[in-house]
LUMFI-279193 format. One record per residue (C-alpha): residue number from 0; x, y, z. Coordinates in Angstrom, 1 decimal. Example, Ala and Ser with C-alpha at 12.3 -4.5 7.8 and 13.67 -1.06 7.14 Angstrom:
BEGIN
@i=0	u=12.3	v=-4.5	w=7.8 $
@i=1	u=13.7	v=-1.1	w=7.1 $
***
This chain:
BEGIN
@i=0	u=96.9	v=90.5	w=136.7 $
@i=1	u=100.0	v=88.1	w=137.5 $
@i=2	u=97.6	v=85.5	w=138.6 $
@i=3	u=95.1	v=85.6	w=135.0 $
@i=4	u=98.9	v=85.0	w=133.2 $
@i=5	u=99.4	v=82.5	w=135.0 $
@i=6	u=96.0	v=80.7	w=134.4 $
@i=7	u=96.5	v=81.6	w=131.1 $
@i=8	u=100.0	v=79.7	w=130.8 $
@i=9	u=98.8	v=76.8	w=132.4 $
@i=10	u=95.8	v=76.1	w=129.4 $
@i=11	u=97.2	v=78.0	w=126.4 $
@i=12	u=93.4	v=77.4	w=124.5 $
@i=13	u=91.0	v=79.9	w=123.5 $
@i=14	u=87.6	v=79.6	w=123.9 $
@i=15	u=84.8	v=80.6	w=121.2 $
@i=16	u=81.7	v=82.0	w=122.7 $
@i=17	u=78.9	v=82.7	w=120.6 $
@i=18	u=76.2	v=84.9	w=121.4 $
@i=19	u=72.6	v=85.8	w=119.9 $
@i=20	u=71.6	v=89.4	w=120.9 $
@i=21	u=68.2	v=90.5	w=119.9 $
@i=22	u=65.4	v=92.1	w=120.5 $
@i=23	u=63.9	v=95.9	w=119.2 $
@i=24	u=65.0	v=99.4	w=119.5 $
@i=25	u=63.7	v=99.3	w=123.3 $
@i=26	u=64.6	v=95.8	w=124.2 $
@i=27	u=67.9	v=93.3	w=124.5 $
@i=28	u=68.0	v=89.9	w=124.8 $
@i=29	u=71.0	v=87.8	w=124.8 $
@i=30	u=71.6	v=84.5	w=124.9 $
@i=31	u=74.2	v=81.6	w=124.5 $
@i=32	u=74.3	v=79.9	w=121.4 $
@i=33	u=77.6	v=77.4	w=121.5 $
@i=34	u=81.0	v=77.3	w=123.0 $
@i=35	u=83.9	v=75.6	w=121.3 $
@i=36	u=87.4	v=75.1	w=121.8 $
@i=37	u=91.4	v=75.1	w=119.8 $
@i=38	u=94.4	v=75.2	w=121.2 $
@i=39	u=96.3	v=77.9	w=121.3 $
@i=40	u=95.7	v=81.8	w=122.6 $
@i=41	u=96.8	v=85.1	w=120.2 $
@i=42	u=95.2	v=87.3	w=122.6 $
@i=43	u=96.6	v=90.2	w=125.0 $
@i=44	u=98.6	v=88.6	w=127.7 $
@i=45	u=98.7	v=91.5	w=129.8 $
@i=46	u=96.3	v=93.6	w=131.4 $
@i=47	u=93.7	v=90.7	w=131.2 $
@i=48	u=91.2	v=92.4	w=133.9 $
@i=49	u=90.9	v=96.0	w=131.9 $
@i=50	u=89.6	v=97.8	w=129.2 $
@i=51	u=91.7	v=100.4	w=127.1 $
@i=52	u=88.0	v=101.9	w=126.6 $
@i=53	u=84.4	v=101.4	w=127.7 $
@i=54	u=82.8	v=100.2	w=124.2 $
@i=55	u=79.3	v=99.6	w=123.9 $
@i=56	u=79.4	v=96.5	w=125.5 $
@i=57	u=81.8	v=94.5	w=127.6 $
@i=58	u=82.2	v=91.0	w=128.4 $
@i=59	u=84.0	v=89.7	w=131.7 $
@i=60	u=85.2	v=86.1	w=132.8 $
@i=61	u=85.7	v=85.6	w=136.3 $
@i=62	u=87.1	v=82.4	w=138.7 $
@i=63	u=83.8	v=81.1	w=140.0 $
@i=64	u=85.3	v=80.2	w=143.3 $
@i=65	u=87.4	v=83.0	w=144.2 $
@i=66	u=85.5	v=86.4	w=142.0 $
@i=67	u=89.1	v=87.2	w=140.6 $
@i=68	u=88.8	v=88.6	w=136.6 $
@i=69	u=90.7	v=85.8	w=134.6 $
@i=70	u=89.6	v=88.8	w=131.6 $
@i=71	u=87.8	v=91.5	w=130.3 $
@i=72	u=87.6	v=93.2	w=126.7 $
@i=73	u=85.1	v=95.6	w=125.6 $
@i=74	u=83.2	v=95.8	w=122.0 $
@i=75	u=80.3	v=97.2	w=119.6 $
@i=76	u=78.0	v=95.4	w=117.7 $
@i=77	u=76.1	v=95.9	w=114.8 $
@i=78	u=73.1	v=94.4	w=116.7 $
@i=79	u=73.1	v=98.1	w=118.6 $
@i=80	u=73.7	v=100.1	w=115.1 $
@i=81	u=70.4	v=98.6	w=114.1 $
@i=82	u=68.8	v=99.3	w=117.3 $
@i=83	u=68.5	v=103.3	w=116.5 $
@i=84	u=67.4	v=102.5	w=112.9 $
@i=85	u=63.5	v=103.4	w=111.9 $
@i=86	u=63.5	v=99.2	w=111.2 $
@i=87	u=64.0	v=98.5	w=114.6 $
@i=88	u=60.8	v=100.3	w=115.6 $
@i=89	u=58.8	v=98.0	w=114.0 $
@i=90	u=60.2	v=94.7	w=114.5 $
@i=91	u=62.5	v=92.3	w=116.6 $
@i=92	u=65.7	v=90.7	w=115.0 $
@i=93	u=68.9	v=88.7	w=115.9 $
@i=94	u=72.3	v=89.3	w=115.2 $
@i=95	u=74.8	v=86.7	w=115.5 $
@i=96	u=77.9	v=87.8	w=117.7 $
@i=97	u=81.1	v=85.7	w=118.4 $
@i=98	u=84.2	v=86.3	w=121.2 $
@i=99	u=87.8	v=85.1	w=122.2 $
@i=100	u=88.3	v=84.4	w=125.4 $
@i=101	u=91.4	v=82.4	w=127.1 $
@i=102	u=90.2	v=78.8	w=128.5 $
@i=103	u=90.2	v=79.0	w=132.1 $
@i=104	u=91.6	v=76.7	w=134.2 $
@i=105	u=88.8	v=76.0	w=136.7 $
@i=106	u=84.9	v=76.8	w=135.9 $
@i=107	u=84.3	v=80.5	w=135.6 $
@i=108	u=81.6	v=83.0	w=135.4 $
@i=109	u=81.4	v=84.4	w=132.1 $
@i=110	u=79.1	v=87.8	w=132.2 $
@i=111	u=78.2	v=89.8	w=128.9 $
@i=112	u=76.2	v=93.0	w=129.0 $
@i=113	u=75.4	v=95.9	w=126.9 $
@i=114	u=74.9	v=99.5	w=127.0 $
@i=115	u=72.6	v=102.2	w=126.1 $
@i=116	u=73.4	v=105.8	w=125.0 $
@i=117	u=73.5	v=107.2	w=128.4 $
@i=118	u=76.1	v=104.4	w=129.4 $
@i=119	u=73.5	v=102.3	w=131.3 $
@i=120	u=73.3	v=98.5	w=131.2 $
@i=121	u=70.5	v=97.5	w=128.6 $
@i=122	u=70.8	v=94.0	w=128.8 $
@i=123	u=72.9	v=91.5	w=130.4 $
@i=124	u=73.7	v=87.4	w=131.4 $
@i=125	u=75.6	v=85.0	w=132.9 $
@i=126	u=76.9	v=81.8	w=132.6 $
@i=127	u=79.3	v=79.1	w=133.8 $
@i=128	u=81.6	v=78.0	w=132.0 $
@i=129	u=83.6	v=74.5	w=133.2 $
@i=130	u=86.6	v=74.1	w=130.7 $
@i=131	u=85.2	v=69.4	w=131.6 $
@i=132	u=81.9	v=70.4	w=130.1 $
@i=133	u=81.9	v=67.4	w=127.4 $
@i=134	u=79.4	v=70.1	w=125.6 $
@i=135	u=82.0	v=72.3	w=124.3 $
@i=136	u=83.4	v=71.5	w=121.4 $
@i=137	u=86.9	v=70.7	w=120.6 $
@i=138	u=87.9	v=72.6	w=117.0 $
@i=139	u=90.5	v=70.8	w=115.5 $
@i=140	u=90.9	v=73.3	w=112.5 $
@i=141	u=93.0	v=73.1	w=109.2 $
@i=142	u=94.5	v=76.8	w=108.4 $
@i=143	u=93.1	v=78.3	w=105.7 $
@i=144	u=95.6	v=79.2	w=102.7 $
@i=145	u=97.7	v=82.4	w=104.7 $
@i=146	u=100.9	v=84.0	w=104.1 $
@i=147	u=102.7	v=86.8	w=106.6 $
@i=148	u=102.7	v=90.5	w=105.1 $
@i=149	u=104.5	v=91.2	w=108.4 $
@i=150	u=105.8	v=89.0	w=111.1 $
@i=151	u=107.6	v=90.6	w=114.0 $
@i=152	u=107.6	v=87.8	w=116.4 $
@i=153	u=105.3	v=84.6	w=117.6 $
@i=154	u=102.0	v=85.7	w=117.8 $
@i=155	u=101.5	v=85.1	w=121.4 $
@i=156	u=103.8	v=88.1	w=122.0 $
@i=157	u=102.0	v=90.5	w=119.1 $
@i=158	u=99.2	v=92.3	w=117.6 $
@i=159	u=97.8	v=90.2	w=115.2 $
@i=160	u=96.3	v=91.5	w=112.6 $
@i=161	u=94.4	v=88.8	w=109.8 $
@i=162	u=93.7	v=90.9	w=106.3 $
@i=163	u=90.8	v=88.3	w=105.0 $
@i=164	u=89.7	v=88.1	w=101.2 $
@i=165	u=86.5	v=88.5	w=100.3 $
@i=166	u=84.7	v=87.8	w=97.0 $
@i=167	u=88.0	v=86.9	w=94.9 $
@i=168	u=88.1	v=83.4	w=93.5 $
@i=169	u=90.7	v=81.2	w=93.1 $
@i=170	u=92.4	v=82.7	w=90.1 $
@i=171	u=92.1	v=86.2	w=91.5 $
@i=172	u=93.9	v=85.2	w=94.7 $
@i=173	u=97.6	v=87.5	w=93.4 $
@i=174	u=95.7	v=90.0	w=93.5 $
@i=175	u=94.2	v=89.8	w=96.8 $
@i=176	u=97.9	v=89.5	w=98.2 $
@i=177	u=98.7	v=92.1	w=96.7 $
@i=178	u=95.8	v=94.3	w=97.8 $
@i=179	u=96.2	v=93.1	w=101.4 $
@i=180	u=99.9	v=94.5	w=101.2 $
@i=181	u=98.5	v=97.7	w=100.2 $
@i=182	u=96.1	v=97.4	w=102.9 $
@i=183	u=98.8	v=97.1	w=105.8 $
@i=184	u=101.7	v=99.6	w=104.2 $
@i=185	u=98.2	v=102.1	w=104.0 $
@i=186	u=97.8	v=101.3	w=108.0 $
@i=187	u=101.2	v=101.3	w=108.7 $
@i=188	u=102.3	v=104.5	w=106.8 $
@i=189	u=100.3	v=106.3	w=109.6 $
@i=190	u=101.4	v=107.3	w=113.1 $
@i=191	u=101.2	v=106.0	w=115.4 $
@i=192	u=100.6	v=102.5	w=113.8 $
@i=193	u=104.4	v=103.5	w=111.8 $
@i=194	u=106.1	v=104.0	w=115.5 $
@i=195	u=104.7	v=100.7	w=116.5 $
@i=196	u=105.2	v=98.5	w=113.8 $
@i=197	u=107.5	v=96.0	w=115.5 $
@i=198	u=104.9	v=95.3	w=117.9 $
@i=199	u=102.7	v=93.8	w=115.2 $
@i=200	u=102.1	v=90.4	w=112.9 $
@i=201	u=99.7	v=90.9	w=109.2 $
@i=202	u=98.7	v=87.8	w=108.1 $
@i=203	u=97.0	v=87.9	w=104.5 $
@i=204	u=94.0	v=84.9	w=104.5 $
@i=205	u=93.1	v=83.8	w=101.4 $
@i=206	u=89.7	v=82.5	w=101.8 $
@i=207	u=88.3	v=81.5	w=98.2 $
@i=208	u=85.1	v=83.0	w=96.9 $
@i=209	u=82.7	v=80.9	w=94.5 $
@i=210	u=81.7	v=84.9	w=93.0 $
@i=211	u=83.7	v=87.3	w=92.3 $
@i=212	u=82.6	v=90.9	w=93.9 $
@i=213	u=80.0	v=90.8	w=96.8 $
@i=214	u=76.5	v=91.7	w=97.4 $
@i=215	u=74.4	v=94.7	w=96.2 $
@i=216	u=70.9	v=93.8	w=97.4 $
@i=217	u=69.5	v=97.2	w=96.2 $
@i=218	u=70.5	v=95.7	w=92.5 $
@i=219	u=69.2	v=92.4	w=93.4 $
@i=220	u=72.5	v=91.2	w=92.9 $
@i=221	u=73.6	v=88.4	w=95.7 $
@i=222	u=76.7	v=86.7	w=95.5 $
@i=223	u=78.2	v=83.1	w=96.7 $
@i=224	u=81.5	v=84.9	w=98.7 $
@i=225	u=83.3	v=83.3	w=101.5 $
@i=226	u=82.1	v=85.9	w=104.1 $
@i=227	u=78.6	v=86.5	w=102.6 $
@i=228	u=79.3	v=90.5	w=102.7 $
@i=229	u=76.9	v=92.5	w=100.9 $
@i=230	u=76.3	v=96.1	w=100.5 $
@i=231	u=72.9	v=98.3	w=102.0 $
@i=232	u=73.3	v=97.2	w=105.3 $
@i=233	u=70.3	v=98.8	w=107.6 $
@i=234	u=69.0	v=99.8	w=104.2 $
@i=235	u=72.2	v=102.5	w=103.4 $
@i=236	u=73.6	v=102.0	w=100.3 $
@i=237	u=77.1	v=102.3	w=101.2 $
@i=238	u=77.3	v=100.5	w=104.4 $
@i=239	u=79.4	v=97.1	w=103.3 $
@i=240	u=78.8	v=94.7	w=106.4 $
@i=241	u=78.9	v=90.9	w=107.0 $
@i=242	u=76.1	v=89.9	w=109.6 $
@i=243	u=77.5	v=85.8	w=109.6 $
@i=244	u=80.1	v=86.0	w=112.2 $
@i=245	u=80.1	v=82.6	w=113.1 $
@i=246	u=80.4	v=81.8	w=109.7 $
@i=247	u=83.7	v=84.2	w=109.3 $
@i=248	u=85.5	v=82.4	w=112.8 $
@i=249	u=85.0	v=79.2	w=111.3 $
@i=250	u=87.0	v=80.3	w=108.2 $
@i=251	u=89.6	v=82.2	w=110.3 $
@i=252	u=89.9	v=79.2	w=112.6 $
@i=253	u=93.7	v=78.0	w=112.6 $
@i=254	u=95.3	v=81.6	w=111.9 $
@i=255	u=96.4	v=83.4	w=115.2 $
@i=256	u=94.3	v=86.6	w=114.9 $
@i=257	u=93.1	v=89.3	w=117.2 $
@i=258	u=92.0	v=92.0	w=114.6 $
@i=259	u=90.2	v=90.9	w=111.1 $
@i=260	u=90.7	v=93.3	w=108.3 $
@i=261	u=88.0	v=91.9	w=105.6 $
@i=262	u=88.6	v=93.1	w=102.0 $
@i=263	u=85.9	v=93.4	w=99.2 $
@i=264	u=87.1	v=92.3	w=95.6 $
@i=265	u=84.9	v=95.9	w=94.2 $
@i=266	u=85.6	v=98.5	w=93.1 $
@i=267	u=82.0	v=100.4	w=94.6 $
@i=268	u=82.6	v=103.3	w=97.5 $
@i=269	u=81.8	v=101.4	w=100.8 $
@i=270	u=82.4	v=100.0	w=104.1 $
@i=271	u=82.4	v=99.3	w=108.1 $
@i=272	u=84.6	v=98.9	w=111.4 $
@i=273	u=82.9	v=97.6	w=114.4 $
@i=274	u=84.6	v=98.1	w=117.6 $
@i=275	u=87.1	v=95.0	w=118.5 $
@i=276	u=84.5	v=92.9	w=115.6 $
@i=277	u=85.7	v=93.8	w=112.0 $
@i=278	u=86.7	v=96.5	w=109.2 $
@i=279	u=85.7	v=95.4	w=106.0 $
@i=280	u=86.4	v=97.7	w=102.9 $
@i=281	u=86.1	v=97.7	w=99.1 $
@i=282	u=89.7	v=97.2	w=97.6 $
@i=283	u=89.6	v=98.6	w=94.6 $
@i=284	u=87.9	v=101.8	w=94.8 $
@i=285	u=90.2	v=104.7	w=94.2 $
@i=286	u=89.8	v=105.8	w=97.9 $
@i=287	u=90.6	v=102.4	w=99.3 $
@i=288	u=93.9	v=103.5	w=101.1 $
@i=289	u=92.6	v=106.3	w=103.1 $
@i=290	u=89.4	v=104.5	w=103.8 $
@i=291	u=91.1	v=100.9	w=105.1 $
@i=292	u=93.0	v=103.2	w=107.4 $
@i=293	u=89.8	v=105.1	w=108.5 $
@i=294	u=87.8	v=101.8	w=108.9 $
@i=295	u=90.7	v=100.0	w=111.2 $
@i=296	u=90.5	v=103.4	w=113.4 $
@i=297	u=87.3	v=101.8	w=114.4 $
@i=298	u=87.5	v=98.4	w=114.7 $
@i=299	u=90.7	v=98.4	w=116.3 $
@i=300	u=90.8	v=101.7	w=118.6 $
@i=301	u=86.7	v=102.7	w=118.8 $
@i=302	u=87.5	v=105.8	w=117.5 $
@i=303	u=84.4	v=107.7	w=116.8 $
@i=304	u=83.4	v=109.5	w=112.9 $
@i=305	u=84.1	v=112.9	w=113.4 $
@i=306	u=81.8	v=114.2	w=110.3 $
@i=307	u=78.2	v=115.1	w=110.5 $
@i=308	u=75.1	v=115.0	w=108.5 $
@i=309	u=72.1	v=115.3	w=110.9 $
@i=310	u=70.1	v=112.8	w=109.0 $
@i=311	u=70.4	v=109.5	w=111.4 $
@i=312	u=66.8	v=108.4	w=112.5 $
@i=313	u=68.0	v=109.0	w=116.0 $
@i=314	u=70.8	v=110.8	w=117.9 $
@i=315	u=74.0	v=108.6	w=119.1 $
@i=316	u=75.2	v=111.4	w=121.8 $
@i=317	u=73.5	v=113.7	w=124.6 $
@i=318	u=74.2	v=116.3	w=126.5 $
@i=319	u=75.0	v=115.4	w=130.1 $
@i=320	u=76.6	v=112.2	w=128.8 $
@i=321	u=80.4	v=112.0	w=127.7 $
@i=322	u=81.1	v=109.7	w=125.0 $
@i=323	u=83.6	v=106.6	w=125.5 $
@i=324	u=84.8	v=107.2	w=122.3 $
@i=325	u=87.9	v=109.1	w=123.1 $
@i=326	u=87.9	v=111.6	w=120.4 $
@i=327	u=84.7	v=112.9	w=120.3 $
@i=328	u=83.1	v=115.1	w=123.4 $
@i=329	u=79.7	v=116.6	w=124.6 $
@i=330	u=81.6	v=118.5	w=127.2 $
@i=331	u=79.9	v=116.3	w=129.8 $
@i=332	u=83.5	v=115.4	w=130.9 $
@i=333	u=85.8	v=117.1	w=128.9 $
@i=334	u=88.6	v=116.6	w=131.3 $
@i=335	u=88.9	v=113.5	w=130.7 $
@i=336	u=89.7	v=113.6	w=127.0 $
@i=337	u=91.8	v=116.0	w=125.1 $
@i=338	u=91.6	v=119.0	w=127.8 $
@i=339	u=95.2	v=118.7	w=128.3 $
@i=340	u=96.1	v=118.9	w=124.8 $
@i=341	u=93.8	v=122.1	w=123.9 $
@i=342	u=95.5	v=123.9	w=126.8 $
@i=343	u=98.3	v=123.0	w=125.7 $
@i=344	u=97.6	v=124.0	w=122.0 $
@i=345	u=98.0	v=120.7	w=120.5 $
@i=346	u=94.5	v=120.7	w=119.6 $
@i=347	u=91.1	v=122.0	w=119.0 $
@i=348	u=87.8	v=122.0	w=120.1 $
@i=349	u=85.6	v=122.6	w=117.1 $
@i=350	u=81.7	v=122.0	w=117.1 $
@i=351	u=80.2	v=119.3	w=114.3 $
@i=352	u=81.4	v=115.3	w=115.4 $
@i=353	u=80.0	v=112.0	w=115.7 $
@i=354	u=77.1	v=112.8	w=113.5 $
@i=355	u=75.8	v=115.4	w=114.8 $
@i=356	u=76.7	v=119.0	w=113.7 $
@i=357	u=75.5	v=120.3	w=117.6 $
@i=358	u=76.5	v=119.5	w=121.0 $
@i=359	u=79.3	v=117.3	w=119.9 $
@i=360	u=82.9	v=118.6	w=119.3 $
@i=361	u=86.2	v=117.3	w=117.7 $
@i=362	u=90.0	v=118.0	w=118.1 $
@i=363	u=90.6	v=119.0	w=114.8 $
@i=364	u=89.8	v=120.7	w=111.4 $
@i=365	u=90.8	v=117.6	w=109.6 $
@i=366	u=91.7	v=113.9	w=110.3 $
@i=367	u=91.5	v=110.7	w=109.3 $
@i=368	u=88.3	v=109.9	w=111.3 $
@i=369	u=86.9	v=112.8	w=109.4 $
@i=370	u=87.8	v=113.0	w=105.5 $
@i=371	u=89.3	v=110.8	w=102.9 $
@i=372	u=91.8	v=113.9	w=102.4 $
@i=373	u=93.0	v=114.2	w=105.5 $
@i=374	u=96.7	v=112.7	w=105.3 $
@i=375	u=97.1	v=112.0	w=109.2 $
@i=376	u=95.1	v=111.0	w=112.5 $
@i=377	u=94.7	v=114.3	w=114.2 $
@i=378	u=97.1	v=114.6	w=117.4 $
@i=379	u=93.9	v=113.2	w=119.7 $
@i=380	u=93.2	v=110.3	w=117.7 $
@i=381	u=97.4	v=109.7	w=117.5 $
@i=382	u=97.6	v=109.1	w=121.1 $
@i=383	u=94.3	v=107.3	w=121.6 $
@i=384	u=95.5	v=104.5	w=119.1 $
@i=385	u=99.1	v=104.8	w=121.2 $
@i=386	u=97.3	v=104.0	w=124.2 $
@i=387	u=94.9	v=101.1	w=123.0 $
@i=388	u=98.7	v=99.6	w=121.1 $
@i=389	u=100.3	v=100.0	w=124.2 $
@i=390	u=97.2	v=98.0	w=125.9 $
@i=391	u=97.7	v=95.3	w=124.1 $
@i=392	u=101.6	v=95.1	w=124.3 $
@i=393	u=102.3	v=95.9	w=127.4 $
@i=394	u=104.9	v=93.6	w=129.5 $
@i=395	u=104.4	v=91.8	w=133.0 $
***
């Protein structure tokens, strides 16, 4: 761990990987689309060679020369969403995926894998990266219009936390401050994100939209937004998504970030939170507080849904195989999630999670992960999103 710091000192630059993964929903491909370059690093300084949690897919750099991790984060991916939908049985796509890593020093081994349901490796690959490679690219960006909601320090010391406008235009740009201040007091207002406010920076991004509003494809209605976000992802009306992630770090490029919080200019029900990717929400639906908070329990802890419909194509969890989402459970391994806390009667174990209203269990009768009325994270998902802030703040 001391010695990743210290390569990290030495370069402070981040480097943009960019991934295609593809394939069907038996087969991943992944492969290497561009690097790039800026100066500058607003990731986690601290515990660069671990993973708060598993994810559905981790990437790792390593020194070529000696094997030591320079750093490791995990993810999920909207790629492996699609991968249990009915669509994928019939034909092969891509998804566009993009990560921070620190520049290393020396050339390192960058390896990127992904996992199936049973926590196997579907797909993985490797590559070198030498930080002389004339190929990557040097980014020398401009920073988009921004303005601090919250700074508690240089962001090389924080969690930082970019709340990004999507589908306002120019004149409407008040009101996405404003919305993006409700955003972060709605996040903030709950523990333990309220406990652990000091150890954060929000920075509103005010990225113009030519349209106002975004996407409904199922009312053949497409709009020219900065994010290209649109509504019916995987064919579900609800499901708000972006699938141009390149096109989003571009924008973002020049703004320390770690976290993106994407909000819609609509007013329609909808949204998404992929695992250490993105949350995006609509802003001005009435439910937009408890649902931004909801959202950012995904994309920033990999906290599973805790509701269940039993309609999904296919099932997310089995039997015999315990979930890394620490607040859901087969039983599989039960001990190593909220075991301790049911003995000790700080929560429950109550049948109906992650989709699925058999074999999977919950801590609680209510929470954030599973209705809009719940007012708190249960106790469970409380100190899951403790750890995972912990994690990332951490001192040497």
């Amino acid at each position: 761990m001391i010695m990743s710091a210290i390569c990290l000192k030495a370069q402070e630059q981040t480097l943009r990987v960019d991934y295609i993964f593809s394939g069907t929903d038996k087969s991943v491909e992944i492969s290497l689309d561009e690097m790039s370059r800026f100066d500058g690093w607003a990731g986690r300084r601290v515990n660069l060679k671990d993973v708060p949690v598993r994810g559905n897919g981790q990437i790792c750099m390593t020194d070529l020369q000696t094997g030591d991790t320079l750093y490791r984060m995990s993810f999920s991916t909207l790629f492996q969403e699609w991968q249990t939908t009915e669509e994928a049985t019939k034909m092969r796509k891509s998804f566009e995926n993009v990560f921070l890593l620190p520049m290393p020093r020396s050339k390192a081994k960058v390896n990127v894998h992904l996992y199936d349901f049973f926590g196997n490796i579907a797909g993985s690959m490797n590559h070198v990266v030498d930080p002389s490679d004339i190929m990557i690219r040097q980014l020398k960006p401009e920073a988009p219009e921004h303005r601090y909601l919250l700074k508690s320090g240089v962001p090389e010391e924080k969690i930082d936390v970019a709340i990004v406008a999507e589908g306002y235009r120019a004149e409407e740009m008040e009101m996405f401050y404003a919305d993006a201040q409700t955003a972060m007091e709605a996040i903030l207002k709950h523990e333990p994100f309220s406990q652990y406010k000091d150890k954060f920076n929000f920075v509103a991004v005010a990225l113009e939209s030519q349209d106002s509003g975004v996407s409904v494809p199922g009312e053949g209605e497409w709009k020219n937004t900065a994010l290209k976000a649109h509504f019916n992802t995987f064919y579900m009306d609800r499901y708000l998504t972006t699938l141009r992630l390149k096109n989003m770090h571009d924008k973002l490029c020049g703004v320390p970030y770690e976290h993106i919080v994407i909000l819609a200019n609509t007013d329609t029900y909808g949204g998404g939170g992929i695992y250490n990717s993105y949350t995006l929400t609509t802003a001005h639906h009435p439910a937009f507080k408890p649902v931004v908070v909801h959202e950012f329990g995904h994309s920033f802890a990999g906290l599973a849904d805790e509701y269940y419909y039993d309609d999904q194509y296919v099932e997310y969890y089995y039997s015999g195989t315990e979930p890394w989402e620490q607040n859901i459970t087969t039983l599989a391994d039960f001990g190593s999630k909220w075991k301790d806390m049911l003995d000790a009667g700080e929560a429950e174990l109550l049948e109906g999670a992650g989709y699925q209203s058999k074999g999977v269990y919950r801590p609680a009768k209510d929470c954030r992960m599973h209705t809009n009325k719940a007012e708190n994270f249960c106790p469970v998902c409380q100190r899951a999103l403790g750890r995972i802030i912990e994690f990332y703040s951490d001192k040497l």
